[in-house]
Backbone bond lengths (Angstrom), bond angles and torsions (degrees), N, CA, C in turn:
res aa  C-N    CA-C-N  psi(-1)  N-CA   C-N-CA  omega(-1)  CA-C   N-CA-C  phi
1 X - - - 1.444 - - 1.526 108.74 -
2 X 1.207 114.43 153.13 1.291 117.20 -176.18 1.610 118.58 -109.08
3 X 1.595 114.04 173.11 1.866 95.04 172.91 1.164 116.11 -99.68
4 X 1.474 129.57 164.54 1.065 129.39 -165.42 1.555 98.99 -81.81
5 X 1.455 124.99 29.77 1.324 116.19 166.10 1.510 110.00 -152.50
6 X 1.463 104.06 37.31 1.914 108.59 -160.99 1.245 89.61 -86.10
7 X 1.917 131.08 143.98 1.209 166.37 163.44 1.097 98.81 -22.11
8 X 1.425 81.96 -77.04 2.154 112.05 -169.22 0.921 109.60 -34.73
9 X 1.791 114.17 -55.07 1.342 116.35 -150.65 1.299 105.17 -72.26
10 X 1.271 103.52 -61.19 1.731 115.12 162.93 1.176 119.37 -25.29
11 X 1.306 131.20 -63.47 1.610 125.66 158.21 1.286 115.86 -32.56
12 X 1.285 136.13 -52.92 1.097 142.29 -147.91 1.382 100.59 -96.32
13 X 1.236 148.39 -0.94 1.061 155.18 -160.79 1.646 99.31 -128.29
14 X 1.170 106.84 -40.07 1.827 108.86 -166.62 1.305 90.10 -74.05
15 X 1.678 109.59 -61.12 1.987 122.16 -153.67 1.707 77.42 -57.85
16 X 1.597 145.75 -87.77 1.179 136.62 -158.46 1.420 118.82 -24.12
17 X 1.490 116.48 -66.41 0.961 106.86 165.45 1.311 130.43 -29.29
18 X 1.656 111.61 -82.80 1.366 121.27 -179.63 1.999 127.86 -45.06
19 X 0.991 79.31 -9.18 1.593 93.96 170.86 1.709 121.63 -91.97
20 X 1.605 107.91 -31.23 1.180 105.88 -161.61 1.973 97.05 -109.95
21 X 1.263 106.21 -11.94 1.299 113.39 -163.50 1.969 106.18 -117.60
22 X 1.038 118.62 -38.29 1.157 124.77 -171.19 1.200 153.70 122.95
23 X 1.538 94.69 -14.62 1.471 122.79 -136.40 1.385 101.41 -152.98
24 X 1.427 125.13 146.84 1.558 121.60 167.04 1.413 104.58 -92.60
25 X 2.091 93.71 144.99 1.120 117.37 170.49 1.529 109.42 -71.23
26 X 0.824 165.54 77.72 1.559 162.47 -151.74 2.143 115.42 115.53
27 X 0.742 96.89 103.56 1.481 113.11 170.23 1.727 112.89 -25.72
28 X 1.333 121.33 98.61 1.191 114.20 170.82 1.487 151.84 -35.90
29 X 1.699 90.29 -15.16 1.813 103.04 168.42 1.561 107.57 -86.37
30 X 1.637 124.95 0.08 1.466 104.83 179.84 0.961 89.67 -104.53
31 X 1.678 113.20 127.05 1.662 148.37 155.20 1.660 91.80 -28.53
32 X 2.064 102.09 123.51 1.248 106.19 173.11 1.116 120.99 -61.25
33 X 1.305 146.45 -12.31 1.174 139.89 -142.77 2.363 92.49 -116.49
34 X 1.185 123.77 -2.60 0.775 132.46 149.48 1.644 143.17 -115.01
35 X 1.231 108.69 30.48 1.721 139.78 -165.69 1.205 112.65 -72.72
36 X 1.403 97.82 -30.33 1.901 110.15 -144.01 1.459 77.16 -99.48
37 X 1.484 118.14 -40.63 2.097 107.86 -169.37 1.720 82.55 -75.84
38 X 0.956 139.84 -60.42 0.977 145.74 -145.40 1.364 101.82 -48.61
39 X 1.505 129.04 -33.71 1.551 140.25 -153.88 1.591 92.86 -101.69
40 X 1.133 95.34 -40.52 2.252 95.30 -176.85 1.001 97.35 -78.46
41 X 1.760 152.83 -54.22 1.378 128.72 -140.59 1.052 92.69 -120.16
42 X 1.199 158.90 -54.74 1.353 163.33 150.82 1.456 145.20 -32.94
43 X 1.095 112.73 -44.11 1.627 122.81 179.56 1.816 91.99 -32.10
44 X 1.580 94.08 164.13 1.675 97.71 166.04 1.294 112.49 -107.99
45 X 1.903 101.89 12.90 1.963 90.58 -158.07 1.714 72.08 -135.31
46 X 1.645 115.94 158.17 1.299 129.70 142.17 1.450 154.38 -50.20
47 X 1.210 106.06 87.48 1.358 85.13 -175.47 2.079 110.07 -122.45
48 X 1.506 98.50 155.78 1.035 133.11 -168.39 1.695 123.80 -127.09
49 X 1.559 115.32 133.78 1.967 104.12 -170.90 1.649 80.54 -137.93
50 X 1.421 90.29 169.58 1.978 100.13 173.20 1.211 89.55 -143.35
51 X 1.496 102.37 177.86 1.482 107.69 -159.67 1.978 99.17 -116.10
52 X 1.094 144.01 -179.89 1.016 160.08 175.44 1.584 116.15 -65.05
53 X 1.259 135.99 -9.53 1.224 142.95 -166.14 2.378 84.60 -69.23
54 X 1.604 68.48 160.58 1.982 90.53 174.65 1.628 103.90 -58.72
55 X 1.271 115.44 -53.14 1.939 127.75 174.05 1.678 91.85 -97.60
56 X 1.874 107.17 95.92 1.615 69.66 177.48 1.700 108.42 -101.34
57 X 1.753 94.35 179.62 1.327 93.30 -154.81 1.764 98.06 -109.98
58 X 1.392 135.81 139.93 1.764 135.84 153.68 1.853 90.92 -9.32
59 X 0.968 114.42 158.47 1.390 161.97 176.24 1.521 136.78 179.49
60 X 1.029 110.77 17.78 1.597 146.73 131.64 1.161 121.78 174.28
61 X 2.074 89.20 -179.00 2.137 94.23 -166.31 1.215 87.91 -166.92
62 X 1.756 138.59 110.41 0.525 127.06 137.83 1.573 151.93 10.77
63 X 1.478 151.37 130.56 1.400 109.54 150.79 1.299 140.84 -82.17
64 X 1.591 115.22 28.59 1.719 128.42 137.99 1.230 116.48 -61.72
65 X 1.302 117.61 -45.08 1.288 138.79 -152.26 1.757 94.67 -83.13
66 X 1.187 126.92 -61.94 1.739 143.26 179.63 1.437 81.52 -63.09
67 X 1.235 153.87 -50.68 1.399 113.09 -157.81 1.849 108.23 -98.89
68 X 1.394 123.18 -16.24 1.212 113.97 159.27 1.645 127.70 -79.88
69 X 0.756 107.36 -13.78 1.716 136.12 174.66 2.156 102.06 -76.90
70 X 1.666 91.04 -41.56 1.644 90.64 -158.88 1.685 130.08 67.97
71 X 1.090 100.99 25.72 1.553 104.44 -178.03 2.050 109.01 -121.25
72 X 1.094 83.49 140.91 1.928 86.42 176.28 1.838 95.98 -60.02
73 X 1.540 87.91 -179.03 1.703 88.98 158.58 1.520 129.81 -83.98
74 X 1.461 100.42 -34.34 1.776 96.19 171.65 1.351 93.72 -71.39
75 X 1.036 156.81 -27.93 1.673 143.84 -177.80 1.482 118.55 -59.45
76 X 1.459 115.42 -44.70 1.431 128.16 -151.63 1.970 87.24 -104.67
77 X 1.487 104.29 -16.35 1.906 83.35 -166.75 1.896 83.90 -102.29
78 X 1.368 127.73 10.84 1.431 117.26 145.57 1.490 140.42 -113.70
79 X 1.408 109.04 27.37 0.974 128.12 156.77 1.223 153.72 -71.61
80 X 1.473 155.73 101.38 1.200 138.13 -171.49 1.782 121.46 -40.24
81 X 1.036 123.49 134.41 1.288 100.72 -175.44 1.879 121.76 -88.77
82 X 1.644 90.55 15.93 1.435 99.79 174.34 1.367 111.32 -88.82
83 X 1.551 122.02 -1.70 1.110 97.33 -176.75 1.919 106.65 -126.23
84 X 1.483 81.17 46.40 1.860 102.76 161.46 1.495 94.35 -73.94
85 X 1.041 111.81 -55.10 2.017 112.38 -166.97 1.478 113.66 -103.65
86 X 1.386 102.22 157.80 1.523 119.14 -173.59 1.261 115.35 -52.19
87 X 1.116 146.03 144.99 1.934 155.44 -176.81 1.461 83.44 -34.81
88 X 1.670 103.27 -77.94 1.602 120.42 -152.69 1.749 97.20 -27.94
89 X 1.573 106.72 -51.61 1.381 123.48 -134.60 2.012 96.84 -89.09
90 X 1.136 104.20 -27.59 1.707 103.24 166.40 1.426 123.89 -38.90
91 X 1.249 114.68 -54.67 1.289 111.19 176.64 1.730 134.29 -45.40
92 X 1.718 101.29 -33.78 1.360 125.03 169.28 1.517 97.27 -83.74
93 X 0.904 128.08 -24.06 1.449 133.50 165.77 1.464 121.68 -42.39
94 X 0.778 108.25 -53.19 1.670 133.19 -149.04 1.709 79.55 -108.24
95 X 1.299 157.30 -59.93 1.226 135.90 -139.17 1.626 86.29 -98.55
96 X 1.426 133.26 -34.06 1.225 119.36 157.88 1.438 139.14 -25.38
97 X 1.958 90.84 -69.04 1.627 91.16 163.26 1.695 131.62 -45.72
98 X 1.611 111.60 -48.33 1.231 122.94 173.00 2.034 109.23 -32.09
99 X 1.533 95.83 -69.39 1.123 113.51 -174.52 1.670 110.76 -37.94
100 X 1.457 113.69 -46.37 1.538 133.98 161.03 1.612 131.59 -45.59
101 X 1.917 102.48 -22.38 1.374 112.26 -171.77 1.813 92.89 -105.63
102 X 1.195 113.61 -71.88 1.451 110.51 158.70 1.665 111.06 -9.16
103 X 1.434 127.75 -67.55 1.665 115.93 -148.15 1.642 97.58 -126.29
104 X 1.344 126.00 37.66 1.355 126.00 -176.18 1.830 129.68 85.14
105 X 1.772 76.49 -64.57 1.299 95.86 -162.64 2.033 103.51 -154.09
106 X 1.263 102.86 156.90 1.093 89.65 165.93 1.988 116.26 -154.08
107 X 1.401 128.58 130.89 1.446 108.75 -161.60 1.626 111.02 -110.76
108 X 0.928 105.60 -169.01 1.547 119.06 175.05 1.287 82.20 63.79
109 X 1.687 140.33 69.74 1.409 117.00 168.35 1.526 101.99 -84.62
110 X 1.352 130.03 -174.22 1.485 138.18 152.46 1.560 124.63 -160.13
111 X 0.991 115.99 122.16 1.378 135.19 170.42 1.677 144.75 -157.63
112 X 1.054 97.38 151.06 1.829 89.32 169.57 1.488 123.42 -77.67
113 X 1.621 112.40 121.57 0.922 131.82 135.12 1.688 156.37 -83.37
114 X 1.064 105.96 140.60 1.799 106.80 -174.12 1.367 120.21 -97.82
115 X 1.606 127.21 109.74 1.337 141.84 163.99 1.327 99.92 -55.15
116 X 1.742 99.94 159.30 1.811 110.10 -177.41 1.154 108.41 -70.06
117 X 1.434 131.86 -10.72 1.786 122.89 179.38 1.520 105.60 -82.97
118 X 1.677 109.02 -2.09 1.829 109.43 -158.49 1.127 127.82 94.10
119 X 1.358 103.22 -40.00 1.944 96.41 157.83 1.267 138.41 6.58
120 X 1.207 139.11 100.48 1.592 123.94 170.40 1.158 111.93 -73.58
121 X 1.617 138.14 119.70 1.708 101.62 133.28 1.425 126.32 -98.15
122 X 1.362 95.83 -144.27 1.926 110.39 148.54 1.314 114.55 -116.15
123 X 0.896 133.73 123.04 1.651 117.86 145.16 1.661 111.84 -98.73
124 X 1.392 107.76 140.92 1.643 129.07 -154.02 1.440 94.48 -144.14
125 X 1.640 115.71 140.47 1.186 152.20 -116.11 1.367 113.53 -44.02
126 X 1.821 100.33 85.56 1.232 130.19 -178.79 1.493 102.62 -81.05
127 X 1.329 128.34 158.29 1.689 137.82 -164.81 1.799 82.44 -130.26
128 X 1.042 93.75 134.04 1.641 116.01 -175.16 1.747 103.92 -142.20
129 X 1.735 103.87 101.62 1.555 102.29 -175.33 1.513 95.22 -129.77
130 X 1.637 113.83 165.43 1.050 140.66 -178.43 1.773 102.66 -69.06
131 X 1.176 99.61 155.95 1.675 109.05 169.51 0.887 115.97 -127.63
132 X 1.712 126.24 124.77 1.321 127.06 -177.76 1.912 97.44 -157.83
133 X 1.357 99.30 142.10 1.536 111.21 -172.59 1.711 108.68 -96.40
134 X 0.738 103.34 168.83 1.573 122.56 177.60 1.259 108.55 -28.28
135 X 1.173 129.69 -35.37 1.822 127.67 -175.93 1.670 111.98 -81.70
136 X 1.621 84.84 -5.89 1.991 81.13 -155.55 1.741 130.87 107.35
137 X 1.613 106.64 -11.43 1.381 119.18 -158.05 1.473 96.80 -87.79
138 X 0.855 119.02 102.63 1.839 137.83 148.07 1.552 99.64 -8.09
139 X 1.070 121.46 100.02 1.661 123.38 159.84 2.004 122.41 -99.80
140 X 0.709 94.74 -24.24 1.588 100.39 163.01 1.723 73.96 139.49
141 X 2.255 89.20 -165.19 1.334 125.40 -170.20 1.725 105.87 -98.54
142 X 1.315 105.58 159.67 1.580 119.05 164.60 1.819 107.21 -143.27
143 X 1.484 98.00 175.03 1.522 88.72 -161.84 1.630 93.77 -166.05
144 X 1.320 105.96 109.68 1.250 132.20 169.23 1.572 119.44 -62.22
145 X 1.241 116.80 106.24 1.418 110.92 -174.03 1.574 110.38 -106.96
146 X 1.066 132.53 107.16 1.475 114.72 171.42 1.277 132.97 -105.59
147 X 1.337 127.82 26.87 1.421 138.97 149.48 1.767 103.08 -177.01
148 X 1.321 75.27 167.43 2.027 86.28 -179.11 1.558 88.87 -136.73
149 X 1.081 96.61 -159.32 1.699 126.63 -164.33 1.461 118.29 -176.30
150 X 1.339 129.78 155.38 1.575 112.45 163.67 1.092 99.05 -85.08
151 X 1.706 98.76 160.35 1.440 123.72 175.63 1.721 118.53 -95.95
């Protein structure tokens, strides 16, 4: 598991992005060397990555992400990340992601998700990209959320 303020990860999350999308994940006037707090406590939008396992599991979440989610950080970075969404709704789940490994990335996503109290919302046109580090090595997905709604 990682910290909610690790370098690496942060690198690895920004450079992915910025490679597959165009654009930096983090605003160019915040001083790099404060990016990584800047992305955990601050952002205005959610974001969330999983790791490579067969069920994979959060390996981070923002605290946008922990408070629309409702989960601490040790909660949400041991979680499967299949069970962000409803049973029914996994199946579209899972062929989504596919769709995501196939073409990088993919945006304007939308769907309902379930917080740990049960909660429905939406999250609406979320950016869902691949993770891969400097060698090329496939690290799993992350997923930019920038607003929800109830469902």
């Amino acid at each position: 598991m990682t910290s909610p303020i690790d370098q690496e990860f942060f690198k690895l999350l920004s450079m992915s992005y910025r490679r597959l999308l165009g654009k930096p994940l983090v605003a160019s006037d915040i001083p790099a060397e404060e990016a990584a707090v800047w992305l955990y406590e601050k952002a205005p939008f959610g974001l969330l990555a999983h790791n490579t396992e067969p069920d994979p599991v959060f390996v981070y979440g923002n605290r946008k992400a922990q408070e629309l989610f409702e989960y601490s950080w040790n909660e949400l970075t041991a979680l499967p990340s299949k069970l962000s969404a409803e049973a029914p709704d996994r199946d579209a789940r899972q062929a989504f992601l596919e769709q995501v490994q196939r073409h990088g990335f993919v945006a304007a996503y939308r769907g309902v998700r379930v917080a740990k109290s049960g909660r429905r919302f939406w999250i609406e046109n979320a950016v869902v990209w691949q993770l891969h580090d400097e060698t090329g090595r496939y690290c799993g997905q992350a997923a930019l959320i920038p607003g929800s709604s109830t469902a």
